[in-house]
FIDREN-277732 format. One line per 10 residues: number of its first residue (from 1); their letters; for each residue x, y, z of C-alpha. Coordinates in steps of 0.2 Angstrom, whole numbers, plus 5000, padded with zeros to 4 digits. Example, Ala and Ser with C-alpha at 12.3 -4.5 7.8 and 13.67 -1.06 7.14 Angstrom:
% FIDREN-277732
1 = as = 5062 4978 5039 ~ 5068 4995 5036
***
This chain:
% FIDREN-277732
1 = xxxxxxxxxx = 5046 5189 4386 ~ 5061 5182 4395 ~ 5053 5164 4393 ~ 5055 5166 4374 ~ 5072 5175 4374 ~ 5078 5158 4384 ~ 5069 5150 4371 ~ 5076 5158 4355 ~ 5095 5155 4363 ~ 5091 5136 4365
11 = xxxxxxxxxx = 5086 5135 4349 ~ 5099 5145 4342 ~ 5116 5136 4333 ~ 5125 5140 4350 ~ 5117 5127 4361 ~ 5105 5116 4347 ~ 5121 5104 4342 ~ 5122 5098 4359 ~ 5112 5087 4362 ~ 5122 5078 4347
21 = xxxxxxxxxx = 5137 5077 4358 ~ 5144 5061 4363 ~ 5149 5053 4377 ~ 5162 5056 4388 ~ 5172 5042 4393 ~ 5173 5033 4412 ~ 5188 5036 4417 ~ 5182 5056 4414 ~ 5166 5050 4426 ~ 5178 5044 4439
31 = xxxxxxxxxx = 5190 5058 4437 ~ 5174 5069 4442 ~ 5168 5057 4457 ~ 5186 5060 4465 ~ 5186 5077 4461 ~ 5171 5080 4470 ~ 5172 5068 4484 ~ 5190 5078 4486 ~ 5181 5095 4489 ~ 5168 5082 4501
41 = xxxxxxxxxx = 5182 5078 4512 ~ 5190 5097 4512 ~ 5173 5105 4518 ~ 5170 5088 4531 ~ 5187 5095 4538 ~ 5181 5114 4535 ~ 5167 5111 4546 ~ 5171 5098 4559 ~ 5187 5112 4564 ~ 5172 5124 4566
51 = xxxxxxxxxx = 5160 5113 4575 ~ 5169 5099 4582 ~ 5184 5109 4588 ~ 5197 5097 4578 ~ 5214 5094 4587 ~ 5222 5089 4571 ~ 5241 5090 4580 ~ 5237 5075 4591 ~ 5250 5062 4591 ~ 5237 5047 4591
61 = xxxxxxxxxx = 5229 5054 4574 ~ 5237 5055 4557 ~ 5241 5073 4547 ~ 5226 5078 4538 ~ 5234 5074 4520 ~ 5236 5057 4524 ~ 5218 5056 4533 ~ 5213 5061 4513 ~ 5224 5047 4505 ~ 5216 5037 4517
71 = xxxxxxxxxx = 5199 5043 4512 ~ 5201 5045 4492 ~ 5210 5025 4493 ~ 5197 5017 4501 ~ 5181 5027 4491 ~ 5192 5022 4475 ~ 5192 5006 4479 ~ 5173 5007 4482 ~ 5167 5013 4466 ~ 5175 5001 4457
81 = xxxxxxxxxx = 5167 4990 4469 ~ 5149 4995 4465 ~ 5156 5003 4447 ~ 5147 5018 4447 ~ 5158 5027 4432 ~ 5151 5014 4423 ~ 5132 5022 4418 ~ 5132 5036 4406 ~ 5127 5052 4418 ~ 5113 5062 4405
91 = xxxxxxxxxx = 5104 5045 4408 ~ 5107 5042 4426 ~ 5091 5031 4433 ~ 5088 5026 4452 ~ 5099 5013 4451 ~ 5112 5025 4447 ~ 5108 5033 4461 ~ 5108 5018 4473 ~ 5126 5013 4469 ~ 5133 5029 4471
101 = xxxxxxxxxx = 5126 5028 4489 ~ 5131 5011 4490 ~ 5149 5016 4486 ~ 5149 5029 4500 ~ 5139 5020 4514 ~ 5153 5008 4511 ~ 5169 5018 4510 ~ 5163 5025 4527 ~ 5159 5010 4535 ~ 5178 5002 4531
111 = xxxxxxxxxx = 5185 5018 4536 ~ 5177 5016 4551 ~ 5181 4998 4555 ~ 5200 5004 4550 ~ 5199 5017 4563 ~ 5193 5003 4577 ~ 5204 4990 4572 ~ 5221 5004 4572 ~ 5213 5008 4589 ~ 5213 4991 4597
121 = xxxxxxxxxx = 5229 4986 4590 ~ 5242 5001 4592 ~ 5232 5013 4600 ~ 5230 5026 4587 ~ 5216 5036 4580 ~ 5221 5037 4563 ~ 5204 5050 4557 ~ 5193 5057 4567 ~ 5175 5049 4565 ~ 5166 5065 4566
131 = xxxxxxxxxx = 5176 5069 4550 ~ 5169 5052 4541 ~ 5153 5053 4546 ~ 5153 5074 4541 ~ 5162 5069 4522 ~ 5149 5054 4518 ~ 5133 5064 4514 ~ 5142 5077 4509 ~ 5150 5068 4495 ~ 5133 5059 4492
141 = xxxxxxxxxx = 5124 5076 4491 ~ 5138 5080 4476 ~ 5140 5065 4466 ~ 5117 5064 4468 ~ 5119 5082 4462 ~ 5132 5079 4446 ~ 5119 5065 4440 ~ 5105 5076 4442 ~ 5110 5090 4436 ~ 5117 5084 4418
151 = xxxxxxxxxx = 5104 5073 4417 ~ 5091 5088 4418 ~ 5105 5100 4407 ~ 5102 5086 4394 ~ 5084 5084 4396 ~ 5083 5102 4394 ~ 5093 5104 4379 ~ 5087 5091 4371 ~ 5068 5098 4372 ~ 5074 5115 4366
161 = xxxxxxxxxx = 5089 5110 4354 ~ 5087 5100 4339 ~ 5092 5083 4343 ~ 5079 5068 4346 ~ 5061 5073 4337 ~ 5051 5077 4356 ~ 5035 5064 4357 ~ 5019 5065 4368 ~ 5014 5048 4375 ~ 4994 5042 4374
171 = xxxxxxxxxx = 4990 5034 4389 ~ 4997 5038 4408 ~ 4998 5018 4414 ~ 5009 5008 4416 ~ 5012 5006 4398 ~ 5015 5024 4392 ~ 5027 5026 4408 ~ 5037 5012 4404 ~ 5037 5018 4388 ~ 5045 5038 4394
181 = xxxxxxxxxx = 5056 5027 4404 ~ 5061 5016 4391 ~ 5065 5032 4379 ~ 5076 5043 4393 ~ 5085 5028 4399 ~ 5090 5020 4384 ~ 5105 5028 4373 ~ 5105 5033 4357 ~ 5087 5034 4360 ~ 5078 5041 4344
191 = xxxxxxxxxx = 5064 5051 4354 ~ 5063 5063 4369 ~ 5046 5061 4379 ~ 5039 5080 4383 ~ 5022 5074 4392 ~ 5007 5063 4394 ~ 4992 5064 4385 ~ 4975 5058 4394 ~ 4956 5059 4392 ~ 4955 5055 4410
201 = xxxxxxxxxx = 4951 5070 4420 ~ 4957 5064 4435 ~ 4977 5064 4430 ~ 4975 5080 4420 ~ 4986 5093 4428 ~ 4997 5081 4436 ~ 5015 5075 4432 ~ 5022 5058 4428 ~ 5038 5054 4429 ~ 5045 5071 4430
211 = xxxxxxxxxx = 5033 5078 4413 ~ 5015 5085 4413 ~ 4999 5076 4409 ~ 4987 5085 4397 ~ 4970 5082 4393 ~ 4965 5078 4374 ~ 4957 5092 4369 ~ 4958 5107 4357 ~ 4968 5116 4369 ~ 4982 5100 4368
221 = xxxxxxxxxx = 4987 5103 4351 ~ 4987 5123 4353 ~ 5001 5118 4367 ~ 5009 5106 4354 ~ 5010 5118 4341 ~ 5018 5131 4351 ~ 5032 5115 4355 ~ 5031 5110 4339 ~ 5026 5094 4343 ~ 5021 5083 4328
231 = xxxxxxxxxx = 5023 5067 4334 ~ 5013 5056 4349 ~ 5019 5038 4353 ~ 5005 5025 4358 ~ 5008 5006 4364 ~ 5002 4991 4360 ~ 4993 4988 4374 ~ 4987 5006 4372 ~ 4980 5001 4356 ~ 4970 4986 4362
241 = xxxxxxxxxx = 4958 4996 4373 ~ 4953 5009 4361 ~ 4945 5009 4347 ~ 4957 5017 4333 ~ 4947 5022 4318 ~ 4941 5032 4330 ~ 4951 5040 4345 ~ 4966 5039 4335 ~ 4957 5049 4321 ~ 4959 5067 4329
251 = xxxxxxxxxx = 4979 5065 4328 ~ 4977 5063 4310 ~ 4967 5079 4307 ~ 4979 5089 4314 ~ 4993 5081 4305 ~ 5000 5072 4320 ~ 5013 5059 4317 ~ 5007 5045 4325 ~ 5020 5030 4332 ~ 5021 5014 4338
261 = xxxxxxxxxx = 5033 5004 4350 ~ 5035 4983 4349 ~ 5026 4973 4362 ~ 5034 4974 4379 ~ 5026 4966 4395 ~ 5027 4972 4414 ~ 5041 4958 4415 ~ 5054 4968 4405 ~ 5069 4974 4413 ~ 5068 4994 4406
271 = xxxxxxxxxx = 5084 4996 4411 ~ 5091 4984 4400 ~ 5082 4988 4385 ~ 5093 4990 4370 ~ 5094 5004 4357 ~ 5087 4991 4344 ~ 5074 4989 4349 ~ 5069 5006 4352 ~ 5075 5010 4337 ~ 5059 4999 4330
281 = xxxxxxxxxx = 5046 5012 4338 ~ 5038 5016 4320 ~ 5024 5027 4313 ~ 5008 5018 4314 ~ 4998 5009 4297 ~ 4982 5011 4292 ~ 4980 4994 4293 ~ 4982 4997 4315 ~ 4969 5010 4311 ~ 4955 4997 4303
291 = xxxxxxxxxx = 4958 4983 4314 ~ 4946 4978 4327 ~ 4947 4968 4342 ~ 4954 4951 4343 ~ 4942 4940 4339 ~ 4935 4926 4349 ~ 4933 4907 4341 ~ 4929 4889 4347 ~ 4949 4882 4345 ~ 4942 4865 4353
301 = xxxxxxxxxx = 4928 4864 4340 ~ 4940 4870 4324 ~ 4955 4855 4333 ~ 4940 4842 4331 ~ 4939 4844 4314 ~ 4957 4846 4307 ~ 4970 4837 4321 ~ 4975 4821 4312 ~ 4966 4826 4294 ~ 4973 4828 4277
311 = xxxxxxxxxx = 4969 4845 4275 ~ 4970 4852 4258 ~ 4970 4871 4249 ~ 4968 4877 4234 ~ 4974 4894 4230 ~ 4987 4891 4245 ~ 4998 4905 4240 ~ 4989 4918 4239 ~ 4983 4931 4252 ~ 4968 4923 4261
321 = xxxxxxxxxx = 4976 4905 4256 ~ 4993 4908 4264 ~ 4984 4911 4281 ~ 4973 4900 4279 ~ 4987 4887 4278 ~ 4995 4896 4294 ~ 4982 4895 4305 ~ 4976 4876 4302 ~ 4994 4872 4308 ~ 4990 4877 4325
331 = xxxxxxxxxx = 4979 4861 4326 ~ 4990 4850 4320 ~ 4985 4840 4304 ~ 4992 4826 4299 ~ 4998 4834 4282 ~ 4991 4849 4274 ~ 4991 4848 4253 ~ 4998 4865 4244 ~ 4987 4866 4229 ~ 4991 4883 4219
341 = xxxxxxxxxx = 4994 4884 4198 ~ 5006 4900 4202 ~ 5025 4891 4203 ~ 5034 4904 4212 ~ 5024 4910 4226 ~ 5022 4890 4231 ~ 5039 4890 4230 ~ 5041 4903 4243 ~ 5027 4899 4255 ~ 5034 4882 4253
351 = xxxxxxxxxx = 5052 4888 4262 ~ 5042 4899 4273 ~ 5033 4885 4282 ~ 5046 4872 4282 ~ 5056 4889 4292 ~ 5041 4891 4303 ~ 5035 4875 4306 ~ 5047 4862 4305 ~ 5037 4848 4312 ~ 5025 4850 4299
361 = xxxxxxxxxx = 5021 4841 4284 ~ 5017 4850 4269 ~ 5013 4845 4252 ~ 5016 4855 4238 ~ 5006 4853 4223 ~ 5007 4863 4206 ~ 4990 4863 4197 ~ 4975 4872 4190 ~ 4956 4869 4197 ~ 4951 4870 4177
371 = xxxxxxxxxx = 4959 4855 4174 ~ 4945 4839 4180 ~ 4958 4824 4176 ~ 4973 4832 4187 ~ 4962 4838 4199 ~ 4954 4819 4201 ~ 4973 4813 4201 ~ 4978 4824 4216 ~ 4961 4817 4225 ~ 4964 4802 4221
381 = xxxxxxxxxx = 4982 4802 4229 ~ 4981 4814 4244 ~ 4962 4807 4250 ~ 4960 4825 4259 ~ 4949 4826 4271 ~ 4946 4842 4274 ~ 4945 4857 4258 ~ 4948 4873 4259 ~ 4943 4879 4243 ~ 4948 4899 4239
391 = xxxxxxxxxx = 4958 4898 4221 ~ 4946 4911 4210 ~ 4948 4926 4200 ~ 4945 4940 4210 ~ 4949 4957 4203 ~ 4934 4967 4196 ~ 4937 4976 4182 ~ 4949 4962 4174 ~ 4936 4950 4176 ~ 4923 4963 4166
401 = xxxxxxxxxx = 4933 4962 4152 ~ 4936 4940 4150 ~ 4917 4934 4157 ~ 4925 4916 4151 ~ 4939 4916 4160 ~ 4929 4921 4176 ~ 4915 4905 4173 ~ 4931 4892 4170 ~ 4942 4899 4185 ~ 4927 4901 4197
411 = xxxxxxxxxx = 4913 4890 4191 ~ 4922 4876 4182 ~ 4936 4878 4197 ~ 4923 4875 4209 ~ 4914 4863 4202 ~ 4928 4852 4197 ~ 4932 4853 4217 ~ 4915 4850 4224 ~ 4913 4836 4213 ~ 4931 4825 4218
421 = xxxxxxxxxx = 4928 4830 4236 ~ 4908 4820 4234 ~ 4917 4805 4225 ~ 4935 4802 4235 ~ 4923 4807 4252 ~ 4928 4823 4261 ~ 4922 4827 4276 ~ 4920 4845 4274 ~ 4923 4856 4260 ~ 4922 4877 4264
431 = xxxxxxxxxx = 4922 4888 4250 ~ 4927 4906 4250 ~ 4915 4917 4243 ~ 4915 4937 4245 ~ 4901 4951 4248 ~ 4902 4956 4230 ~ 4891 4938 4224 ~ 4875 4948 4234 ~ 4864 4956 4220 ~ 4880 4955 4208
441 = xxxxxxxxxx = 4883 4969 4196 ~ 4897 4963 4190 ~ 4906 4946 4180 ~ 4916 4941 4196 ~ 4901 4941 4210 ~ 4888 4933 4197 ~ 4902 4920 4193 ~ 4904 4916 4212 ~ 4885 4917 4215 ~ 4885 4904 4202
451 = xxxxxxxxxx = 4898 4894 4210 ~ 4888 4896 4229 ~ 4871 4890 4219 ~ 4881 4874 4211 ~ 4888 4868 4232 ~ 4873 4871 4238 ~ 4860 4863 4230 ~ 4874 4849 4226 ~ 4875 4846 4246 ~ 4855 4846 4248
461 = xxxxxxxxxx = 4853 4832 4233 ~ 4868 4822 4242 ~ 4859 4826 4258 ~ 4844 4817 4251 ~ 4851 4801 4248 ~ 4863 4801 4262 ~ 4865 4812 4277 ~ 4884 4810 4281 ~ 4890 4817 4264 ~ 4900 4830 4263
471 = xxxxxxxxxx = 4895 4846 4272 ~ 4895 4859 4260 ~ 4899 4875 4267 ~ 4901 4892 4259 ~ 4908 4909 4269 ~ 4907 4927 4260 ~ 4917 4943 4269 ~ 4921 4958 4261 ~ 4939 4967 4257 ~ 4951 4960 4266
481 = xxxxxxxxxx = 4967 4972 4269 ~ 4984 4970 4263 ~ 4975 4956 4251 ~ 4988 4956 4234 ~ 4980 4970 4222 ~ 4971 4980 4236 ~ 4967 4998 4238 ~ 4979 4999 4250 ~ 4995 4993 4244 ~ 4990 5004 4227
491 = xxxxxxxxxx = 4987 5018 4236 ~ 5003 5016 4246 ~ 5014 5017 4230 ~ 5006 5030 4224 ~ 5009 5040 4239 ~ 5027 5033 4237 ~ 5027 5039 4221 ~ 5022 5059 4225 ~ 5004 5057 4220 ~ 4992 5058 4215
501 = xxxxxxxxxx = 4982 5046 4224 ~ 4967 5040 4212 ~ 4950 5040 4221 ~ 4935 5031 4206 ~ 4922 5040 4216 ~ 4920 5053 4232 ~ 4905 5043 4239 ~ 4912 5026 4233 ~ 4912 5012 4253 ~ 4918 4998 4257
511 = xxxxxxxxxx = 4919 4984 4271 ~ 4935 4979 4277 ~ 4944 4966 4285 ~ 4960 4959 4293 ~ 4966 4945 4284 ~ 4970 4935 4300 ~ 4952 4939 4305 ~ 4944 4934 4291 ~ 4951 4915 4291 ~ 4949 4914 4308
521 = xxxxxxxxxx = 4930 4918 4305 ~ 4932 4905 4290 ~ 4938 4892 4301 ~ 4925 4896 4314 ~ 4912 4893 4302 ~ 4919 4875 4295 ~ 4916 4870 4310 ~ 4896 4877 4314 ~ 4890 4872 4296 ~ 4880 4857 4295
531 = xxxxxxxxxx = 4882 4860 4277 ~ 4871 4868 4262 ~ 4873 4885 4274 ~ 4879 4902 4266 ~ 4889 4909 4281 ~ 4891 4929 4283 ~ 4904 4938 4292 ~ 4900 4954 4303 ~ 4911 4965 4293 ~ 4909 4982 4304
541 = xxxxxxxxxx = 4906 5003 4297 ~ 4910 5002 4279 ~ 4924 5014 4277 ~ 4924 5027 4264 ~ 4938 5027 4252 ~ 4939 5044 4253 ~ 4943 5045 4270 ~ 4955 5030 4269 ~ 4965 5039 4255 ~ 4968 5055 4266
551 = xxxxxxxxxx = 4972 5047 4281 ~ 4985 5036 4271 ~ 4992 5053 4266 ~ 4991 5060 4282 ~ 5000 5047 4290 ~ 5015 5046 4278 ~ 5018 5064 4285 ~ 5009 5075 4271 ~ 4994 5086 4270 ~ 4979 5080 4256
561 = xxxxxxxxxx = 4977 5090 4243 ~ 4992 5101 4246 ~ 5009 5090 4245 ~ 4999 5076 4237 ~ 4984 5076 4227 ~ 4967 5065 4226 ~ 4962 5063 4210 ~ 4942 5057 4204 ~ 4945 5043 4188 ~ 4926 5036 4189
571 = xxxxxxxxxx = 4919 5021 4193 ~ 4925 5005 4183 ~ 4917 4994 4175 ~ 4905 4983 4184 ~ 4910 4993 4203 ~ 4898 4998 4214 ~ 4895 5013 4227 ~ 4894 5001 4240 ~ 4894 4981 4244 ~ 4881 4970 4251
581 = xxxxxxxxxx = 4883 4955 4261 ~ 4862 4948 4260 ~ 4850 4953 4247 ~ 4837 4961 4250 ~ 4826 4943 4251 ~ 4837 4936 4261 ~ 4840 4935 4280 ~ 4851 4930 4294 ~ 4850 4918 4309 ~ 4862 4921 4323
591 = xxxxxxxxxx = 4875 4908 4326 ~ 4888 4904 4343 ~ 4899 4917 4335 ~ 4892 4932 4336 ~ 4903 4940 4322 ~ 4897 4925 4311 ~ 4880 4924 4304 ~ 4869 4911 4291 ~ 4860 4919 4277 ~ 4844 4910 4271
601 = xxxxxxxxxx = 4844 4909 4254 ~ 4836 4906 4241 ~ 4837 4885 4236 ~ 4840 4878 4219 ~ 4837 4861 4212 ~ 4852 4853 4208 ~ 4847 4845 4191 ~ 4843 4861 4185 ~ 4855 4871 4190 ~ 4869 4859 4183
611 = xxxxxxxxxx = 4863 4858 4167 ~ 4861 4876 4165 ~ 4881 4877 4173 ~ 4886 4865 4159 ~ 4877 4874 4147 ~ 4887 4889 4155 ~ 4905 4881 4154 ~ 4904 4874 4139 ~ 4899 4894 4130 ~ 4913 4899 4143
621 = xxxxxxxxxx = 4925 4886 4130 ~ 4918 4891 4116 ~ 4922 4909 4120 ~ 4905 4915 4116 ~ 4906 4932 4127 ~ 4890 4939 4127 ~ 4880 4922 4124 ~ 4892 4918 4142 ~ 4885 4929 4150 ~ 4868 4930 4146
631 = xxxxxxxxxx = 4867 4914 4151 ~ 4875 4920 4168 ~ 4861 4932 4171 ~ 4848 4919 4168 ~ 4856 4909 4182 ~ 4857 4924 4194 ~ 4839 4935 4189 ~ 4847 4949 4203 ~ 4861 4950 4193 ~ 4861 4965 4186
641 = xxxxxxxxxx = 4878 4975 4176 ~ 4884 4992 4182 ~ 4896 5005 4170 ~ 4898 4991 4159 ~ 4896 4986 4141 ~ 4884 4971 4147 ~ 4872 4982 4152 ~ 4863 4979 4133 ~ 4858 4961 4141 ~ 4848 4967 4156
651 = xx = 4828 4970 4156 ~ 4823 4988 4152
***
């Protein structure tokens, strides 16, 4: 009862503004010091005439005040020395600490020597040293005391009061101490640490840096309720050894706020950490949430095949592109070719790279894949040897309604690219393929199945008559997250916006992946294919979409269904429950990448297939929508259409 009383007057408007308060200035630290160190000397005196029997008449030894003139000159002179006003005294650290006792060690070590010298010289005794040795813990035990005490007045207040949000920290190494550290040290410091939180049962109980360790459990958030604690600050470090879909998931369920603090290493001076940058500890995405480990590749391989090379991109400015472009500049090509139709986000990947690699050679080159005599022109000039082909029309439903735009962007595209990288001789050409060309329900997975039939069975005629021709190679992943016009950016505007978020169906999946990752997987495989293969990517759980749209309202700091609202629209046209990444007649081998894996497939003869692709491009041209694509079905038997108007065109 008395607990809560204290509790209700710390919150109350009395006491809660004070943690606000600002800083008083050094000279008023330094006013204190003496101030204290005067009552140190007056008690030394105080006891040493009870103890020591003082004789303070003696001729040989000077007046008491002058033996504090003495005393208050010399330990003046020693702060200033060691600057001890100089730290701010609710964050006093051990350092603090040290030169306070620095300063009086010191003082009373050139008293002493004073005393000596003035004894040796005019045989005086000008202080007793019974009285220094009495006045230098005493003033130490103050000045430890003055720190100490304000700094646990502060701590205090600022748990009770209303000032900095109070944080628990997720993990009890070396990490989530430094981070504590780093939070009561630093000023202005935007959170107050309140505890540890552990799932190891050995530190449960104890205490870390002066605040208790609980266990993650039900009985955690009971105790966090009760604080009203909404807030639990992980590292990076932190991050990397759990798995956060899942051990970060029971924060979220009970609408914990979950943050983040920028990389540090055991190296960093805590100390000397700024305010900025612990002002950059920010609530965690869902993006952190999905990744997975960092993955593993062969960079000796991956160098092999692109140091020295003209290495050319189509589609370079967009998501998977961009970073595609990135990561081949670790392995130093000789030049790397921008292909890309759209002019303004060439222009600003352009700037981007000549800023962040300045010893590169980049050339930018506005075109579109549909056009066979400018494409042939950029071949014929660059010579690339190595293409990374992902330019294509991706979006679903947009597809569904122009089939012909779909064959011309990611048929025609592709085969205009295939067919200049055979005839000006590159080395390796990798095209980027996605889940949704495996048993295709919709316009843009047939038209990129149609595209993976034309390479492959391209490569195995070339292969025929020559077996160092280009090596074909064709990768297919899933979503990939924070790609332009993915669920996740929408769903973060419409968060933004106050709802509601739209959901097309409650049981609707999908597989997702990083963007780095993916392109790291894509260059992995360039290097493992000996062409015609049909590489798959191990893409993880599928996640439910359902799930991903609460947590993203969860971690924006609402509650689902109550500040912001989900709302069911239906599945669109040609979309799916779920993604596939092998049908059903196919299968895998394993591959040296465990995460990367080759799909037997079903082989096509190239003199068939490409007369029925012309046949398809030309009805593309004319416009003919339906004759398109039933001429598309007929090249891909599995293809079958899904909540769409093309449904009339499948076997009954």
């Amino acid at each position: 009862m008395i607990h809560e009383k204290i509790k209700e007057v710390l919150h109350s408007d009395t006491f809660s503004h004070l943690p606000a308060i600002g800083y008083v200035p050094r000279w008023s630290v330094l006013l204190l010091d003496m101030l204290l160190c005067t009552i140190a000397f007056w008690l030394s005196v105080w006891i040493g005439s009870g103890v020591f029997n003082y004789q303070t008449e003696s001729a040989e030894i000077y007046s008491i005040r002058v033996q504090y003139l003495i005393v208050i000159g010399v330990q003046l002179i020693t702060f200033w020395a060691f600057h001890t006003y100089s730290g701010i005294l609710r964050y006093s650290t051990f350092i603090d600490m040290v030169k306070v006792l620095g300063a009086n060690l010191a003082a009373g070590i050139v008293i002493l020597i004073f005393n000596l010298a003035m004894q040796l010289t005019t045989h005086s005794h000008p202080m007793l040293s019974t009285v220094v040795m009495t006045y230098v813990p005493i003033a130490f035990v103050l000045l430890f005391s003055l720190r100490v005490g304000v700094k646990s007045i502060g701590e205090t207040l600022q748990e009770y009061g209303s000032g900095s949000p109070r944080v628990m920290i997720y993990g009890t190494k070396y990490a989530g101490v430094s981070i504590a550290k780093m939070l009561r040290s630093a000023g202005n410091t935007p959170y107050h640490p309140v505890g540890f939180i552990t799932g190891n049962d050995e530190r449960y109980g104890f205490e870390l840096a002066g605040l208790p360790v609980k266990k993650l459990d039900e009985s955690l958030f009971e105790w966090m309720a009760e604080r009203k604690i909404q807030n639990v600050i992980i590292s990076p470090i932190k991050m990397r050894e759990i798995n956060p879909a899942q051990d970060l998931q029971v924060f979220i369920d009970h609408n914990i706020r979950i943050l983040s603090t920028p990389y540090f290493t055991k190296f960093d001076n805590l100390d000397d950490i700024d305010a900025q940058r612990i002002g950059r500890i920010d609530a965690i995405k869902i993006e952190d949430l999905l990744e997975r480990p960092e993955i593993d590749i062969n960079t000796e391989n991956v160098r092999q095949i692109i140091s020295g090379k003209v290495v050319l991109i189509s589609g370079a400015a967009g998501s998977i592109g961009s970073e595609l472009v990135r990561q081949v500049q670790k392995y130093e090509p000789q030049v790397t070719v921008l292909l890309e139709m759209a002019e303004s986000p060439l222009h600003d990947l352009t700037m981007d790279l000549n800023k962040q690699f300045p010893n590169n050679r980049f050339i930018p080159i506005i075109a579109d894949v549909r056009n066979r005599t400018r494409i042939e022109q950029i071949f014929n000039e660059v010579r690339p040897d190595v293409v990374y082909h992902a330019a294509a029309y991706k979006h679903v439903p947009l597809m569904e309604s122009y089939p012909n735009e779909a064959i011309r962007a990611n048929v025609l595209g592709t085969k205009n690219m295939a067919d200049m990288a055979v005839k000006y001789g590159v080395q390796r050409f990798v095209m980027i393929s996605t889940d949704k060309a495996v048993n295709p329900t919709n316009i843009m997975g047939a038209s990129k199945r149609i595209a993976e039939i034309y390479v492959q069975s391209l490569f195995h005629k070339l292969q025929k008559e020559n077996p160092d021709c280009t090596k074909f190679i064709t990768t297919r992943f899933g979503n990939v997250l924070g790609s332009n016009g993915s669920v996740i950016p929408y769903f973060q505007k419409q968060i933004a916006a106050g709802g509601p978020v739209t959901v097309t169906h409650p049981d609707i999946i999908r597989y997702f992946m990083t963007i780095p990752e993916a392109c790291c997987l894509v260059m992995e495989a360039s290097t493992l294919g000996k062409g015609g293969e049909i590489f798959v990517f191990d893409m993880g759980k599928p996640v439910k979409i359902l799930d991903l749209a609460r947590n993203m309202i969860r971690l924006a700091g609402y509650t689902p269904d109550k500040d912001i609202s989900i709302v069911f629209t239906g599945l669109r046209p040609g979309e799916k429950l779920y993604e596939e990444l092998l049908n059903q007649k196919e299968h895998t081998l394993p591959t040296s990448n465990s995460k990367i894996m080759i799909a037997k497939v079903r082989e096509f003869d190239y003199d068939i297939v490409s007369k029925q692709i012309d046949e398809l491009i030309v009805t593309s041209e004319q416009d003919k929508t339906f004759t398109t694509v039933k001429q598309m079905k007929q090249l891909v038997p599995e293809y079958i259409s899904k909540n769409s108007v093309f449904e009339q065109l499948d076997p009954q």
